[in-house]
C-alpha positions as CSV (number, residue, x, y, z in Angstrom):
1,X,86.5,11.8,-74.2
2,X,88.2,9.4,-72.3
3,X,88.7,6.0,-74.5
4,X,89.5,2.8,-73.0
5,X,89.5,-0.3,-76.1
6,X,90.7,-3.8,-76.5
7,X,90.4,-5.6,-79.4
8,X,87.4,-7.5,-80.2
9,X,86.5,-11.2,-82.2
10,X,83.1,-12.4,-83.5
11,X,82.2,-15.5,-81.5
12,X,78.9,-17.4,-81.6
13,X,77.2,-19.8,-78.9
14,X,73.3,-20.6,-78.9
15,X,70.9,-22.5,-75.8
16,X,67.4,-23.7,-75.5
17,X,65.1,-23.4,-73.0
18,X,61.5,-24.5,-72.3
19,X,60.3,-21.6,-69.9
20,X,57.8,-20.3,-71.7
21,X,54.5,-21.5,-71.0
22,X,52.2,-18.9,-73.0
23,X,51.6,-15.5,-74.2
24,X,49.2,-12.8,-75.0
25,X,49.8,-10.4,-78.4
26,X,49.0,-6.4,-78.4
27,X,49.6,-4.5,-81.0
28,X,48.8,-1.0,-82.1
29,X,45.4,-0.9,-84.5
30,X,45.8,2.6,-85.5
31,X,49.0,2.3,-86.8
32,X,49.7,3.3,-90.6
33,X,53.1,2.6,-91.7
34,X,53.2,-1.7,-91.8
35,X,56.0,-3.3,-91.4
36,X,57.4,-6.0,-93.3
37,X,57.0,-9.8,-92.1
38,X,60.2,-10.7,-94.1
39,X,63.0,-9.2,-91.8
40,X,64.6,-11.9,-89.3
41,X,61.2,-14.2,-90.5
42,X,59.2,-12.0,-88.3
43,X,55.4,-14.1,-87.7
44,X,52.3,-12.5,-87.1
45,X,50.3,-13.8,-83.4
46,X,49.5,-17.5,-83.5
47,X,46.1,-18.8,-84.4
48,X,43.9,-17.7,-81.5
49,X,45.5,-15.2,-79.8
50,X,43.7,-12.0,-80.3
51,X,45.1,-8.8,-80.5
52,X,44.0,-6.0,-78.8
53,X,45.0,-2.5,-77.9
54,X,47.8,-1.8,-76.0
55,X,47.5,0.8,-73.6
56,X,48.6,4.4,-74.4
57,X,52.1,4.4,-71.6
58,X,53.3,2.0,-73.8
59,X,54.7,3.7,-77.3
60,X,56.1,0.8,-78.8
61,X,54.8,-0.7,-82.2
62,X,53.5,-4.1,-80.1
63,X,53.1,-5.4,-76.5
64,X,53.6,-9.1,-76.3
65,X,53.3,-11.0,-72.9
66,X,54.7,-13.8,-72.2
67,X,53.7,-16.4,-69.3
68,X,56.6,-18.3,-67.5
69,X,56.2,-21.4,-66.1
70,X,56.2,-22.2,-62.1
71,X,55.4,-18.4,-61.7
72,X,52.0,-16.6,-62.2
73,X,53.8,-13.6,-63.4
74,X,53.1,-12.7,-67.2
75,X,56.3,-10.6,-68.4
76,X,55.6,-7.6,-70.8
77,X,57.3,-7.3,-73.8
78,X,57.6,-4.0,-75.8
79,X,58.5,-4.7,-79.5
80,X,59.9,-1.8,-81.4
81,X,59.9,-2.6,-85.6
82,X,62.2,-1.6,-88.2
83,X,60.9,0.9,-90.3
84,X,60.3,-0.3,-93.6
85,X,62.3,2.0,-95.5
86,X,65.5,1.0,-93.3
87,X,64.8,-2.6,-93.9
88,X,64.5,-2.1,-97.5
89,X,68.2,-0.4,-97.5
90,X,69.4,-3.0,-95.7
91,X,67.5,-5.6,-97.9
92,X,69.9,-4.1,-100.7
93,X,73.2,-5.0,-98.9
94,X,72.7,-7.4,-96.3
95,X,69.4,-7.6,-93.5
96,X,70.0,-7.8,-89.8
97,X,70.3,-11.8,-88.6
98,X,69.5,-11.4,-85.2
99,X,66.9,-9.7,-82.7
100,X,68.1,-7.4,-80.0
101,X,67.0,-7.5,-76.2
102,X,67.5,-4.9,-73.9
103,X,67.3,-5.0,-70.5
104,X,66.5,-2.2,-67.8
105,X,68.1,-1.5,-64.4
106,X,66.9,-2.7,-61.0
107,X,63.3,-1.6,-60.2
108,X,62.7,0.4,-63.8
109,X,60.5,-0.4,-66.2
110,X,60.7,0.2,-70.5
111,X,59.7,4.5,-70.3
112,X,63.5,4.5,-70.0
113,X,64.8,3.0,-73.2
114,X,61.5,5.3,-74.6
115,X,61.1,8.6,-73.0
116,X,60.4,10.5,-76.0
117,X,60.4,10.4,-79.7
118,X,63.3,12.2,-79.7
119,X,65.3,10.9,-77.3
120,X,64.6,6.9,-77.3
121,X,67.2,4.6,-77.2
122,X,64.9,1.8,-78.0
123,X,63.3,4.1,-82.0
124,X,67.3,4.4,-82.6
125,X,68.1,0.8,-82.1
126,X,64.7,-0.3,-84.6
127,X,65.9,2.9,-86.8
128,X,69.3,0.8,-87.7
129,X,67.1,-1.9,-88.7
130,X,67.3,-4.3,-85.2
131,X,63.8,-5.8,-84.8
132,X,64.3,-4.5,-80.6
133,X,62.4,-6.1,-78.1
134,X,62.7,-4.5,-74.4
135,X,61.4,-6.7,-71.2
136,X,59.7,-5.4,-68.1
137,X,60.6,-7.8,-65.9
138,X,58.4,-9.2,-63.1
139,X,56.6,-6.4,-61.0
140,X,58.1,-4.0,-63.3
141,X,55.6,-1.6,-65.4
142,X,53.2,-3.7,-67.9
143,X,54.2,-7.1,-66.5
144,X,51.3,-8.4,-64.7
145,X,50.1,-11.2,-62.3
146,X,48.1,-13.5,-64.0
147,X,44.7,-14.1,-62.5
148,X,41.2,-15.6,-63.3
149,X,39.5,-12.6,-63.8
150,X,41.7,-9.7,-65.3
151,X,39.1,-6.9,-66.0
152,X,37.5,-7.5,-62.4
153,X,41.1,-7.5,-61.6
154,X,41.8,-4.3,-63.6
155,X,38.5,-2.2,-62.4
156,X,39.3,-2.8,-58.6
157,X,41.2,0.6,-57.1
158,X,42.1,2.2,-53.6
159,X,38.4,4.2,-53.9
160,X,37.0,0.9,-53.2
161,X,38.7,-0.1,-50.4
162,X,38.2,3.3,-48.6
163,X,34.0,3.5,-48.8
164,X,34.8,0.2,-46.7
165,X,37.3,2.0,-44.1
166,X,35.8,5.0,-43.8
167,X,32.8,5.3,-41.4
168,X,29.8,7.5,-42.9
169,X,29.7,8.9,-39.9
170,X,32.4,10.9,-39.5
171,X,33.6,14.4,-41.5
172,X,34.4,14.1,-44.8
173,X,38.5,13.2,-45.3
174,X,41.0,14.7,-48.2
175,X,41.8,12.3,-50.6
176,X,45.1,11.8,-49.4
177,X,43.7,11.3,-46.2
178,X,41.6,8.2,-47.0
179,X,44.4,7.1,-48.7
180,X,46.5,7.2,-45.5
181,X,43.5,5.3,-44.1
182,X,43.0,3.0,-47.0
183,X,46.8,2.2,-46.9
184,X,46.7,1.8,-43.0
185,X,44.2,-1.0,-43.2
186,X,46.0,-2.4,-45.8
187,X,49.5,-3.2,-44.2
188,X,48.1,-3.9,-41.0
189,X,46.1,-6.6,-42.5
190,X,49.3,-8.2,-43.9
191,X,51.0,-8.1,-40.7
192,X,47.9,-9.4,-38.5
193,X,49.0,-13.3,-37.5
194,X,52.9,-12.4,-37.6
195,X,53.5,-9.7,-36.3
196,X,50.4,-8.0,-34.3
197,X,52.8,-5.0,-32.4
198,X,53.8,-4.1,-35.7
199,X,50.4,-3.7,-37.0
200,X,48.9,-1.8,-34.1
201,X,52.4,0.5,-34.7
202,X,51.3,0.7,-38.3
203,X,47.5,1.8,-37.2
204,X,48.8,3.8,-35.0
205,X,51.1,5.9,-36.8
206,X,48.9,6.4,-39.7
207,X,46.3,8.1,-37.4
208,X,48.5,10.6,-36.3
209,X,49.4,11.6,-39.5
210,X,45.7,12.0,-40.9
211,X,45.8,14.0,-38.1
212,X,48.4,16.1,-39.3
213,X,47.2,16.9,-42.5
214,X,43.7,17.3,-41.5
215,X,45.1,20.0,-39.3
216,X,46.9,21.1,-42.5
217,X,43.3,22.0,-44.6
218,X,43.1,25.4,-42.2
219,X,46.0,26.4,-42.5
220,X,47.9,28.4,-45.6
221,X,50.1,26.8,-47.5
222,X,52.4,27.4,-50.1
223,X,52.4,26.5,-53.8
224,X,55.2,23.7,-52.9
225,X,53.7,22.2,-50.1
226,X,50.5,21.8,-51.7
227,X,52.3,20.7,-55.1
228,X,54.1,17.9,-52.8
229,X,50.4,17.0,-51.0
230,X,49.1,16.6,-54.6
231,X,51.9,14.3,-56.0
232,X,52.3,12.3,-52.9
233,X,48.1,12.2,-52.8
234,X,48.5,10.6,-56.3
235,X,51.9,8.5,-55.8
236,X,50.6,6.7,-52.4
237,X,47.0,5.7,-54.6
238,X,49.6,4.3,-57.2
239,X,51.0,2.5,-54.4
240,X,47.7,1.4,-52.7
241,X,47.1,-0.5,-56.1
242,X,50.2,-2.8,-55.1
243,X,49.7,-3.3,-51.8
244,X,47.4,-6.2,-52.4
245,X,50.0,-7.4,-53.9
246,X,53.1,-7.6,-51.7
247,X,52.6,-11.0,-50.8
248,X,53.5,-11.7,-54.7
249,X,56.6,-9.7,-54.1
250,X,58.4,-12.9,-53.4
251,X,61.3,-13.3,-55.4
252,X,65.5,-12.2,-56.3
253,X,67.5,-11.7,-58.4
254,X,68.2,-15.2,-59.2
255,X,64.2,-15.4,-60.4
256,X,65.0,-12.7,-63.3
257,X,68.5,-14.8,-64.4
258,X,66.4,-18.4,-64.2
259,X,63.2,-17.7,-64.9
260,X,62.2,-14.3,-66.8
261,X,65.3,-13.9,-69.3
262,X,65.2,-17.9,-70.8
263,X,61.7,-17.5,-70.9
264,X,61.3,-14.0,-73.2
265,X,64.8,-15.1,-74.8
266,X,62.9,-18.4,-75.9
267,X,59.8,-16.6,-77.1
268,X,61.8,-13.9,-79.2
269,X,63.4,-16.8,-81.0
270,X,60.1,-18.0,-81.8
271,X,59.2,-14.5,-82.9
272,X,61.7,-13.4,-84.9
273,X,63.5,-17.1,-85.9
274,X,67.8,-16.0,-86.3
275,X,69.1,-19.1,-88.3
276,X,71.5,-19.6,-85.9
277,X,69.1,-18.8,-82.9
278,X,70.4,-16.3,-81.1
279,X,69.8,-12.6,-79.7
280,X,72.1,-9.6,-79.4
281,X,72.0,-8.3,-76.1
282,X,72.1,-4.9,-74.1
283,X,71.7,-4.2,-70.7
284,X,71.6,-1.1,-68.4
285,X,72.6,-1.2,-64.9
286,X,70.5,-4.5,-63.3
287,X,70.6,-5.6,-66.7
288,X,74.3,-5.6,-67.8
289,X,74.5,-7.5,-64.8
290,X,71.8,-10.2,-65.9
291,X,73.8,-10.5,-68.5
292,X,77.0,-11.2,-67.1
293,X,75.3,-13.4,-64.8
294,X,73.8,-15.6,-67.8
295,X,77.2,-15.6,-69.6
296,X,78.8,-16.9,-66.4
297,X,75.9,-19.0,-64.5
298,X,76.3,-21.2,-68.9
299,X,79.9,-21.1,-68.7
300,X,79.5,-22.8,-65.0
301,X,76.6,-25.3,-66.2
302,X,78.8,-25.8,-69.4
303,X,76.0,-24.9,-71.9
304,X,75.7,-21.9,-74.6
305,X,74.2,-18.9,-73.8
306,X,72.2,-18.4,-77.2
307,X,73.8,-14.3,-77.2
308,X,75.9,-13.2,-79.9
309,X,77.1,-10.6,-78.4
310,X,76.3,-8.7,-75.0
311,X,76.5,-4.7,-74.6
312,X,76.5,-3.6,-70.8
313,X,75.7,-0.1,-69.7
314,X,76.7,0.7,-66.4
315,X,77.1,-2.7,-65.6
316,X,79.0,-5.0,-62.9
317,X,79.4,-7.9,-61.1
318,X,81.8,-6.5,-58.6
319,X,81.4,-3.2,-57.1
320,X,84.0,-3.5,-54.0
321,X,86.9,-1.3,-55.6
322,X,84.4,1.6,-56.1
323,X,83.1,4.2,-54.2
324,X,79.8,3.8,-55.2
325,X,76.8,5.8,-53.5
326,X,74.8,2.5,-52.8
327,X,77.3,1.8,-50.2
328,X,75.2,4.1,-47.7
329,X,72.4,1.8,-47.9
330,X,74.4,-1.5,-47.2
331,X,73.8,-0.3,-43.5
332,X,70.0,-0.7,-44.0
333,X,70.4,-4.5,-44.9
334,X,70.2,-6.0,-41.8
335,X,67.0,-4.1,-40.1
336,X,65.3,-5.1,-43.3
337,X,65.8,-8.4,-42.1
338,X,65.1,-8.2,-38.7
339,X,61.7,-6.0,-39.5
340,X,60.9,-8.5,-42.3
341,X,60.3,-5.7,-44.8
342,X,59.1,-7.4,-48.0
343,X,58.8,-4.7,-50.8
344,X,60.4,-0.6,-51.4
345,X,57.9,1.3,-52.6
346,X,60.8,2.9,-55.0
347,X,58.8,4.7,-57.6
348,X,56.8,6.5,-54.4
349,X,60.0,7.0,-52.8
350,X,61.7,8.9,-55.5
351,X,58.4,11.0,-56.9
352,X,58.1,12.3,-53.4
353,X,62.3,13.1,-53.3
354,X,62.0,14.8,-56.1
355,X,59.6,17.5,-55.1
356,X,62.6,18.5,-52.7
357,X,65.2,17.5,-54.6
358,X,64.4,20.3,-57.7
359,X,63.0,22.9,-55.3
360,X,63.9,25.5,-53.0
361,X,65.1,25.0,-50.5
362,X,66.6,22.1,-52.2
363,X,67.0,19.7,-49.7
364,X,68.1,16.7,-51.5
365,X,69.2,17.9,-54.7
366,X,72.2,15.6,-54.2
367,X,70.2,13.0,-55.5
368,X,70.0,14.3,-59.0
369,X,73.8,13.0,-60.1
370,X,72.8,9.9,-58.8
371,X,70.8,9.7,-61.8
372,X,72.2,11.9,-64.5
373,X,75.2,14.5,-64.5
374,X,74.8,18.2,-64.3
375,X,73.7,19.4,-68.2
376,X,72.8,15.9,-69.7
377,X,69.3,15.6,-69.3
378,X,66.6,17.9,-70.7
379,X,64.4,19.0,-67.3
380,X,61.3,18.2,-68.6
381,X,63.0,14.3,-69.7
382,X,64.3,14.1,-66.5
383,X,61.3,14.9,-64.3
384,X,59.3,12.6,-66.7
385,X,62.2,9.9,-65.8
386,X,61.9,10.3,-62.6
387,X,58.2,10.0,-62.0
388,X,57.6,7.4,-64.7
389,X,60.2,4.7,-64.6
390,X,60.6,3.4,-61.4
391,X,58.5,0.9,-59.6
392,X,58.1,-1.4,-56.3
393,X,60.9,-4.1,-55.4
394,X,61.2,-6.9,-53.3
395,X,63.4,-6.7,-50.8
396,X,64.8,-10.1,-51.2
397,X,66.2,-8.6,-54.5
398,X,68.2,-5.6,-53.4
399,X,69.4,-7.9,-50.0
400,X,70.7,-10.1,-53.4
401,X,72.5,-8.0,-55.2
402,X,74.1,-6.0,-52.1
403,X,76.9,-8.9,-52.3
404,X,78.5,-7.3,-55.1
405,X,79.7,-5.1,-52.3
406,X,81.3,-8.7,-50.6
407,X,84.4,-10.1,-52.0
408,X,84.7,-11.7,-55.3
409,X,80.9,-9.4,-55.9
410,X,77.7,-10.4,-57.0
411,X,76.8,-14.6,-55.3
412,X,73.6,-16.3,-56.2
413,X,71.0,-17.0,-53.8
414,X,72.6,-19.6,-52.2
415,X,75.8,-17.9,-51.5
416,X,77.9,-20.4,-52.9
417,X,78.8,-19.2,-56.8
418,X,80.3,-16.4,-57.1
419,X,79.4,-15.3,-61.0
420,X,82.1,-13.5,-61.4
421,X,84.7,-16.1,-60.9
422,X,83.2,-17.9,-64.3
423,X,82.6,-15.5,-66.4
424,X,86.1,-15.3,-67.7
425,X,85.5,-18.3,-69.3
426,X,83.1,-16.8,-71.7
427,X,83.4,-17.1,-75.1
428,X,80.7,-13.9,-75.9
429,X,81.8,-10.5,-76.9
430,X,81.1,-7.7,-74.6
431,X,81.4,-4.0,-75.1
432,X,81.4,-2.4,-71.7
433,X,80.7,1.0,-71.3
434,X,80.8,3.2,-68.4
435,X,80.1,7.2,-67.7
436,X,82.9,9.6,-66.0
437,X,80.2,10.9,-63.1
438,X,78.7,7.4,-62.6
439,X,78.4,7.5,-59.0
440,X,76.1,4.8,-58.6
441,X,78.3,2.5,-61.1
442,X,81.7,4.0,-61.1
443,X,84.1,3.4,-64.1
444,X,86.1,1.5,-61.1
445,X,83.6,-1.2,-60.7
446,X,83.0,-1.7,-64.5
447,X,86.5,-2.2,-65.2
448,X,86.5,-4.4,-62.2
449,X,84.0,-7.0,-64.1
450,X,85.9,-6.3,-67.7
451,X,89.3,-7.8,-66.8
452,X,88.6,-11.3,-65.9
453,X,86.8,-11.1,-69.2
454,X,89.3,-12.5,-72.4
455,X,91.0,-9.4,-73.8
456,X,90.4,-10.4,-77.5
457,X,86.6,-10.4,-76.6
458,X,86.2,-7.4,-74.7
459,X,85.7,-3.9,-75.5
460,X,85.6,-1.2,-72.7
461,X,85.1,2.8,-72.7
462,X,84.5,5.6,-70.9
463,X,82.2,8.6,-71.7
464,X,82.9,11.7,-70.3
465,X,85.5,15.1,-70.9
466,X,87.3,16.9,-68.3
467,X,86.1,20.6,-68.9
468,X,83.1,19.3,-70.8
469,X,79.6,17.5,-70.1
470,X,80.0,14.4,-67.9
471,X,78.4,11.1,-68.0
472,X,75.8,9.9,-65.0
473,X,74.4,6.8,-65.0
474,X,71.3,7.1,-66.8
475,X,73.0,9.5,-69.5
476,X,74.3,6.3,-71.1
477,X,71.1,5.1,-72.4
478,X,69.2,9.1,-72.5
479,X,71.9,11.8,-72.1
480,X,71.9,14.6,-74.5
481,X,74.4,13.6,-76.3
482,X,74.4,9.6,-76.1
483,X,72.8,10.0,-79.3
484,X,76.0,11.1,-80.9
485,X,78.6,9.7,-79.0
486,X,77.4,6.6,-77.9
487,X,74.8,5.2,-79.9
488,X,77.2,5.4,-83.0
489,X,79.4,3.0,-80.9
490,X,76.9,0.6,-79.5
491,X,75.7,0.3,-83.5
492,X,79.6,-0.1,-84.5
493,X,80.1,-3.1,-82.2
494,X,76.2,-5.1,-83.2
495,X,77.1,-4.4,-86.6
496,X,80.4,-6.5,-86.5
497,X,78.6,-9.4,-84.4
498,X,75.3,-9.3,-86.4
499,X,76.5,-12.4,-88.4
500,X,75.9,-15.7,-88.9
């Protein structure tokens, strides 16, 4: 394994913040094994909040939501507990003093820090006693809009929409069918008043391809085809659901770093109540870059950032001495623009790819590294990965963080700070980790972001052996063997900064 280190010293800072404007508590009724209310001062919900089941995609111990103000999104958080042996053992020596956050990558939601019982990041972190929160940002699984009526909310679906479409009069449709119809209507109707070619184009080309796969019912298929008719039937009514929606799909990157972290950073404080009120902190991908965003965008406002220490994953601010595979869709910025394409349907985008991707003839199993390096990632954990933890983004945000391609890397929304060019003024530990095969992240680009950092704060390494199994970008957070390699050094470097 390749090992890159610099030494590291405990430093503290703390912030406040007034973002959060309300929450909602879910927990899980049935389960048996309470845990204590001692550790970190942990409260139950606050008179009048009732708690109610969480539903079953979400395997942590409680789902909390919290309500930021001057949005109308409602951020989910999933809340993993110690176990109450753990924080007995620890009660012996010396209990945990902070909560830890971890943050997902752009356009995933929790599944990834939980993908199974025996490969969750998330159950290790609560297993070594951290009371672990992880946020779904906004748009991003659980996280919801928040609107009068949530269960006449909840109970609408695409079916609805298509008894209106479809004429009674014509032959019965496939399911995917109405759903090309359904979907049709859908965008046109967003595009009527602004753009009216585009919309005809829109009605246009989705009749032609009902066509298509009417045609398709006579003839005989094989198992793929119909395999990739049956998940792209089911991924575009997953989609439909949203659509609705895209007008909400307003917002950047700058919305996460201003808006959604001080507000869930604020509530866990009221949760969980460090005595020196603050969070330990771990990002993957998008969110190793919040982070370094936070640390810098305090250090430029001269105010603490309330972290004790941050952990980034595949992580940078600065990507312009790499070779990095999102480089090929830097081209793609500027007809986004010019068509005024609001949202990627990334979650559809990827379900569909992988049908071809993992099958013969195996047209686009180049995008497998992308994710996770050859032998890392069970192929059961890896298809569940794939059609689980991804969702739709706003264009606005990927148009945002393309800049850490520009020199000096990632700018806000204005153009004018550069976060990198602050954060060296930081006063927070990092540890800064990066995988051998990370060709979306390369070891280049992370190193890139960890020297303007202070050496005595900074810690940086490398996974990965020449001759042996190789790091991707995921494999940091699920790989086969993160659990022995690099959890043990994530727990090495909280355990040093989880003091007072």
């Amino acid at each position: 394994m390749a090992v890159f280190q610099l030494d590291l010293c405990p430093v503290v800072a703390r912030v406040s913040s007034s973002s959060t404007a309300a929450f909602r508590f879910v927990t899980n009724s049935a389960r048996s094994d309470p845990r204590p209310g001692s550790l970190l001062r942990v409260g139950s919900p606050p008179a009048g909040l009732k708690a109610v089941k969480k539903p079953d995609i979400c395997t942590a111990d409680e789902l909390h939501y919290v309500a930021v103000s001057n949005s109308e999104w409602k951020l989910a958080l999933w809340r993993y507990l110690p176990s109450p042996k753990v924080v007995y053992a620890l009660f012996l020596d010396k209990s945990r003093n902070h909560p830890l956050l971890l943050l997902s990558g752009v356009g995933t939601n929790a599944i990834g820090y939980d993908l199974s019982p025996e490969s969750s990041f998330a159950r290790f972190m609560s297993g070594q006693g951290f009371d672990t929160w992880v946020l779904e940002v906004r748009g991003s699984g659980l996280s919801a809009l928040a609107v009068e009526n949530e269960e006449d909310y909840e109970g609408s679906s695409a079916d609805d929409e298509v008894a209106e479409i479809v004429p009674k009069s014509i032959k019965p449709r496939s399911k995917l069918s109405e759903n090309f119809i359904s979907l049709s209507e859908r965008l046109s109707g967003l595009f009527k008043g602004q753009n009216s070619a585009v919309s005809n184009q829109i009605r246009d080309l989705s009749q032609r391809l009902v066509n298509v796969i009417e045609e398709g019912q006579q003839l005989v298929r094989p198992p793929q085809l119909l395999e990739l008719k049956e998940r792209f039937s089911t991924r575009l009514e997953d989609f439909l659901k949203e659509v609705d929606l895209i007008p909400k799909y307003d917002w950047d990157f700058d919305n996460y770093l201003e808006q959604d972290l001080p507000a869930v950073m604020e509530y866990i404080r009221i949760q969980c109540k460090p005595k020196d009120g603050k969070l330990l902190a771990i990002g993957h991908s998008m969110g190793g870059i919040l982070l370094y965003a936070m640390l810098s965008r305090c250090c430029f406002e001269g105010r603490d950032s309330g972290l004790a220490s941050v952990t980034t994953l595949a992580s940078s601010l600065d990507y312009t001495p790499s070779n990095s595979s999102l480089r090929l869709l830097l081209p793609v910025a500027d007809p986004m623009k010019a068509l005024n394409v609001t949202v990627i349907p990334l979650g559809t985008l990827l379900s569909v790819a992988h049908t071809f991707a993992s099958r013969p003839p195996y047209v686009l199993a180049w995008l497998n590294p992308q994710i996770s390096a050859s032998g890392m990632m069970h192929p059961e954990l890896f298809e569940k990965l794939l059609l689980n933890n991804f969702c739709t983004i706003p264009s606005k945000l990927l148009l945002q963080l393309s800049t850490v391609f520009q020199k000096g890397g990632l700018r806000d929304r204005s153009g004018s700070l550069c976060y990198k060019d602050y954060l060296g003024r930081s006063n927070v530990p990092v540890l800064a980790l990066a995988g051998d095969q990370d060709l979306i992240c390369p070891r280049e680009a992370v190193y890139e972001t960890v020297k303007v950092i202070p050496r005595h704060l900074v810690s940086y390494r490398v996974f990965g052996e020449p001759g042996g199994l190789h790091y991707g970008h995921y494999d940091l957070v699920g790989g086969r063997l993160a659990v022995s390699q690099v959890y043990p050094t994530i727990i090495n470097f909280l355990n040093r900064h989880d003091m007072t």
